[in-house]
C-alpha positions in Angstrom: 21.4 12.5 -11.2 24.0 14.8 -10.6 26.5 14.6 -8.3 25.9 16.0 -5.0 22.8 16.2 -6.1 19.7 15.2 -3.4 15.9 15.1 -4.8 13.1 14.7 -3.0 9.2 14.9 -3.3 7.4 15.5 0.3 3.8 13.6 0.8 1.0 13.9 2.6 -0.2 10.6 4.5 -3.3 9.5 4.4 -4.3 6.5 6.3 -7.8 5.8 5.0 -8.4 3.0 7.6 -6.7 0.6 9.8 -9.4 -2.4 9.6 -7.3 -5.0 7.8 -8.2 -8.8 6.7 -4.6 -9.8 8.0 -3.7 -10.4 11.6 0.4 -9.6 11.6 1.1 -10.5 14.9 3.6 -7.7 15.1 1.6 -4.8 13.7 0.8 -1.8 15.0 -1.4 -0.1 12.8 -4.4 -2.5 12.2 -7.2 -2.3 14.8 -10.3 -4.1 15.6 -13.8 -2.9 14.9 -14.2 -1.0 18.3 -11.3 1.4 18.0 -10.9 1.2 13.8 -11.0 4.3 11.6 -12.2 4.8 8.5 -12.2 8.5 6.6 -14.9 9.8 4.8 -14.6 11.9 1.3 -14.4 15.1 3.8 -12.0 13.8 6.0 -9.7 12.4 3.3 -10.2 16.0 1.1 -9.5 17.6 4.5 -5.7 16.3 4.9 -5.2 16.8 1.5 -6.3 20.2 1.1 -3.4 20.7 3.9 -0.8 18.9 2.5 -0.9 21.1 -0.6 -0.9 23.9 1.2 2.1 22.9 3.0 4.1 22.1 -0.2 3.3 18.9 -0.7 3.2 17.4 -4.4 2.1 13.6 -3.7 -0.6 11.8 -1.8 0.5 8.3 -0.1 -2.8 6.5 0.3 -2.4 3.5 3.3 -5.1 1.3 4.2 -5.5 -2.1 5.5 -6.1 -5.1 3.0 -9.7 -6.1 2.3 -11.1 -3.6 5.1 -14.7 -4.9 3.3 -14.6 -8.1 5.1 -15.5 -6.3 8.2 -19.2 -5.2 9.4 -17.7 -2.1 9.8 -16.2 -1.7 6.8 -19.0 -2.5 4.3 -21.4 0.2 6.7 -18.9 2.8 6.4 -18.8 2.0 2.1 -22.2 2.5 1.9 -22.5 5.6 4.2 -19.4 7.0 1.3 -21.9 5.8 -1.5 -19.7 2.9 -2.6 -19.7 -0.5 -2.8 -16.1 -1.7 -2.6 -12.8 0.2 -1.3 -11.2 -0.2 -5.0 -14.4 2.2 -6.2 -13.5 4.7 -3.1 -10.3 4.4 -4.0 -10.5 5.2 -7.3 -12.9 7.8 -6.8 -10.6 9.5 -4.1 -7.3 9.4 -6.6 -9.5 11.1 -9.5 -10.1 14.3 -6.7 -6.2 14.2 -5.6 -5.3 14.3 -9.7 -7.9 17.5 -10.1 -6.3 19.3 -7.2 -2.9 19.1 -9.2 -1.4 16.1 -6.6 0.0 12.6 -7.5 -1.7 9.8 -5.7 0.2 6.5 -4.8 -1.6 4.0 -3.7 -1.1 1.1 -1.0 -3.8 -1.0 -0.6 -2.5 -4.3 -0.2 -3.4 -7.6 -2.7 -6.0 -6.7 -5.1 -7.4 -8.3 -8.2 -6.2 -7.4 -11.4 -8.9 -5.7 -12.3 -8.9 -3.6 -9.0 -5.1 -2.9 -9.7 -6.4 -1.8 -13.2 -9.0 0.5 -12.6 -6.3 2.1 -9.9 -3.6 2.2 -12.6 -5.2 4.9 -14.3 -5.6 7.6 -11.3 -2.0 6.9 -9.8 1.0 8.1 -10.1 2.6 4.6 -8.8 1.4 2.2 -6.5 3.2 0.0 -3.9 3.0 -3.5 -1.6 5.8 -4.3 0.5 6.9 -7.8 -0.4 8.0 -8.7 3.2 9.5 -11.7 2.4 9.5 -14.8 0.7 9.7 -17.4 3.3 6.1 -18.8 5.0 6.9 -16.6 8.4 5.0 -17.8 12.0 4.4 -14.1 12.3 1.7 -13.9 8.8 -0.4 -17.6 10.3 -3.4 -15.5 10.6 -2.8 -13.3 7.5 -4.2 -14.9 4.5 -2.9 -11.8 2.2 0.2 -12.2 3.5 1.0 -15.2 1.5 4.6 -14.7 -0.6 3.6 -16.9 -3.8 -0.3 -14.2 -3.8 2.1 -11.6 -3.2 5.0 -11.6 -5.6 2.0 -12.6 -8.2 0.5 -8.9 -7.3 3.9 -7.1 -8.3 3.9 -9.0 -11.5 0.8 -8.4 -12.2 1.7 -4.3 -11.8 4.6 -5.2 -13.9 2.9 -6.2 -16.8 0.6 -3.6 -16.1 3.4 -1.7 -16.6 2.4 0.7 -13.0 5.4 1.9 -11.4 6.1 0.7 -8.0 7.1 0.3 -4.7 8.0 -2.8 -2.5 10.6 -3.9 -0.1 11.3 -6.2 2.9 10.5 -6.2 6.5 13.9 -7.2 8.2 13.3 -8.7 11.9 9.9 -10.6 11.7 11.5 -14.0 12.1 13.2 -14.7 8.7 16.7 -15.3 8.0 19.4 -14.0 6.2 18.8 -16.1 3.5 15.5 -15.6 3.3 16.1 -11.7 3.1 18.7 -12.4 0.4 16.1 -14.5 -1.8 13.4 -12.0 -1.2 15.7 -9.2 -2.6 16.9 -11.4 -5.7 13.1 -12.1 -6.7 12.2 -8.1 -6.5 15.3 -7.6 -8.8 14.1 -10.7 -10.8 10.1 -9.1 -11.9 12.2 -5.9 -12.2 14.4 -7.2 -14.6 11.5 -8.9 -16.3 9.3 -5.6 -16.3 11.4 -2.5 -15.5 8.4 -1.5 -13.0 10.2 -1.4 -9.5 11.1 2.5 -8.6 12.2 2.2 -5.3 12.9 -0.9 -3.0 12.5 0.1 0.7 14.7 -2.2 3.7 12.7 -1.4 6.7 13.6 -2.6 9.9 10.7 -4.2 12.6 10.9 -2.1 15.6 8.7 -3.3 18.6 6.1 -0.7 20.0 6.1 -0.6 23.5 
């Protein structure tokens, strides 16, 4: 990069749907069935369709992990036409590409043959490492668990996907803890030269 040189890309968000398998006792995005979202094709086309209008040149895909383990969840699938979010998914990301936009998907811990069939309609893909330590605050959050997670980004590595992941700073661990997290991203980057950007991201209570 040059010097004084700043680049950027601007996104549009989509937030496909807040039912999650994981119960983070300090998120704010997940909900439970009553109040939960979850976008249809239309919907989803919808923001898009705006965000390129307004400049934008990628499409940041968020959901809650697993959101198929809920009633609601599988109804909504099958009102789409799909059977599992990794098909919407990938269905979704093949649209984004035709309308000239880079998708980059977050989608939490998925198999590798979910990751797969993903690695072929995005751009990149991410999962926020959090940490490495067992934390009180992931008890009820079975994909939440550090070994399943850094197994995930090595799994993208070999994959050879680039990616995105980072640490949540203020959810109980210690320094150490964030020191070891940040040497075992720059380990599987070293390993597989997959790891574009490496966000610190501070926990900040909601009111």
């Amino acid at each position: 990069m040059m010097k004084g040189i700043v680049t950027y890309s601007s996104n549009v968000f989509v937030p496909l749907t807040n039912l999650c398998r994981n119960r983070c006792s300090y998120c704010g995005f997940r909900r439970e069935e009553g109040e939960a979202s979850f976008l249809s094709p239309k919907e989803v086309f919808s923001l898009v369709l705006r965000g390129k209008r307004a400049g934008c040149s990628e499409v940041l895909l968020t959901l809650g992990e697993r959101p198929e383990v809920h009633p609601l969840g599988r109804e909504k699938l099958r009102e789409f036409g799909y059977r599992t979010t990794s098909e919407y998914l990938q269905e979704l990301c093949k649209y984004i590409l035709k309308l000239g936009l880079l998708p980059h998907t977050n989608a939490g811990v998925l198999s590798e043959g979910e990751l797969e069939g993903l690695r072929k309609y995005n751009a990149s893909m991410g999962l926020m490492l959090e940490c490495v330590a067992e934390l009180e605050a992931h008890r009820e959050s079975p994909g939440k668990d550090p070994e399943l997670r850094l197994k995930f980004i090595e799994k993208a590595g070999r994959l050879r996907i680039p990616f995105t992941t980072g640490l949540l700073v203020g959810i109980g661990e210690s320094r150490e803890e964030r020191e070891k997290s940040l040497e075992e991203i720059r380990r599987l980057h070293e390993k597989y030269g997959h790891i574009q950007e490496v966000i610190i991201q501070p926990f900040s209570p909601k009111p």
